[in-house]
C-alpha positions as CSV (number, residue, x, y, z in Angstrom):
1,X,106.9,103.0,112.0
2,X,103.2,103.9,112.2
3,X,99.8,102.0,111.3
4,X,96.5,102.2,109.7
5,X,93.9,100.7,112.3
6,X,90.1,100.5,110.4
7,X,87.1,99.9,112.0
8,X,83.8,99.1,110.7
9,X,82.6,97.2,108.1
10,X,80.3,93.8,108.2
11,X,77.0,92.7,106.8
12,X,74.5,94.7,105.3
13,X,71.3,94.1,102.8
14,X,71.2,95.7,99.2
15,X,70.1,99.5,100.0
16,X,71.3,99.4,102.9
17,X,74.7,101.5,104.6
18,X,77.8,100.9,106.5
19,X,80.4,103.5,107.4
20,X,83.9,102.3,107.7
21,X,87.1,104.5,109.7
22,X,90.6,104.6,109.5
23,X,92.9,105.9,112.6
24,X,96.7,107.0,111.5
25,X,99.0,105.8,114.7
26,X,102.1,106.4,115.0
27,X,102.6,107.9,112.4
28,X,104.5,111.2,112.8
29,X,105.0,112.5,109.7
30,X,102.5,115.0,107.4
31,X,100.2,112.8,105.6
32,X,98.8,114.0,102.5
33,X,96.4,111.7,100.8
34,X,93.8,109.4,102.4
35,X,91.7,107.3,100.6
36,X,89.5,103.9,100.5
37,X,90.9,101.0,98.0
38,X,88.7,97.2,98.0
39,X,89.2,93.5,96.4
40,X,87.1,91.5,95.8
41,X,87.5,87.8,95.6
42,X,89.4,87.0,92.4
43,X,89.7,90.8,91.2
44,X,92.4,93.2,91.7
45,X,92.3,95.9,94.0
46,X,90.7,99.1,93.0
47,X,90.4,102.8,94.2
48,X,87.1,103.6,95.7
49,X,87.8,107.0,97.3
50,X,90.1,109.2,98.4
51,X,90.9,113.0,100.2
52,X,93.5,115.4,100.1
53,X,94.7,116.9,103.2
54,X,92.8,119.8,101.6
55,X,90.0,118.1,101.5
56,X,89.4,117.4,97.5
57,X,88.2,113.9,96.8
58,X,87.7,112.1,93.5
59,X,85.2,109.0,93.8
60,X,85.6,105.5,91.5
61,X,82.8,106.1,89.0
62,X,80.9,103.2,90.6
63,X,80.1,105.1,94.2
64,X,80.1,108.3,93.2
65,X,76.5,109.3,94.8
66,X,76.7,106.5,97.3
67,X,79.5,106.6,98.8
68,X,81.1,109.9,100.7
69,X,84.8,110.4,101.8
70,X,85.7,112.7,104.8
71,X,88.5,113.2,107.1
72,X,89.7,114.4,109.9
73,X,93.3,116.2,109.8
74,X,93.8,116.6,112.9
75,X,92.9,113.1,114.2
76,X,94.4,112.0,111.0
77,X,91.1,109.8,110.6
78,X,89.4,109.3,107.1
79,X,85.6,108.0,106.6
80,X,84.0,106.1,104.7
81,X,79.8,106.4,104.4
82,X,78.6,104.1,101.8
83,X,74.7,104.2,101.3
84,X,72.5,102.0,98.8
85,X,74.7,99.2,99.1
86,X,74.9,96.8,95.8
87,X,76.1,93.1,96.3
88,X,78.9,94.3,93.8
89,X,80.6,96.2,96.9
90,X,81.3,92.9,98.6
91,X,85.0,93.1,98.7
92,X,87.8,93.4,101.5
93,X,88.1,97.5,101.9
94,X,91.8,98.6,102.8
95,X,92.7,102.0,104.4
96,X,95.4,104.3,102.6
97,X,97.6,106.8,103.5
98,X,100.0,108.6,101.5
99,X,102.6,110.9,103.4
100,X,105.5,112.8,103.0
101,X,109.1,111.1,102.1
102,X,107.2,108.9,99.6
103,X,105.7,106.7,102.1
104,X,102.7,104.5,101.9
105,X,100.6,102.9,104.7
106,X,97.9,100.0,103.9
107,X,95.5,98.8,106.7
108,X,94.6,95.8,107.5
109,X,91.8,95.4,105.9
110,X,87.8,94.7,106.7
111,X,85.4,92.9,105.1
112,X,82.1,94.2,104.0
113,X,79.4,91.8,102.7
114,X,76.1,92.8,100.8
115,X,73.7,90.3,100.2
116,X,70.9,90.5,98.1
């Protein structure tokens, strides 16, 4: 079946930095696209990041010079460094994992809290 397993995440002060990970197991076919997704309370949830097994990324408009996307293919582990933290990236962040056959894989979520 196979499983996104995150780790990371918590409390932080504005302008400060978290890094979050995400571990594919189990999962034995290719995976192509990884990528970061969050909701927040009452909001629908959005892209933040993601990677290509080639390693191109596109960035949500609101962490592009804060937050960086990496991965590691043969670990099948994506990252997540977010820097400069805004109160506005309070949300529940989700793993993703796009691989071949069409199939999609959502963590379990972890919360990350910026207070002010």
């Amino acid at each position: 079946q196979g499983k996104l397993v995150e780790s990371g995440g918590g409390s932080v002060q504005a302008g400060g930095s978290l890094g979050l990970s995400c571990a594919a197991s189990g999962i034995i076919i290719r995976i192509n696209t990884m990528g970061w997704y969050r909701q927040a309370p009452g909001k629908q949830r959005e892209l933040v990041a993601r990677i290509t097994s080639g390693g191109s990324t596109n960035y949500a408009d609101f962490v592009k010079g804060r937050f960086t996307i990496s991965r590691d293919n043969a670990e099948n582990t994506v990252y997540l460094q977010m820097s400069n933290m805004k109160p506005e990236d309070t949300a529940v962040y989700y793993c993703n994992a796009l691989a071949t056959f069409s199939r999609e894989y959502w963590g379990q979520g972890t919360q990350v809290t910026v207070s002010s």
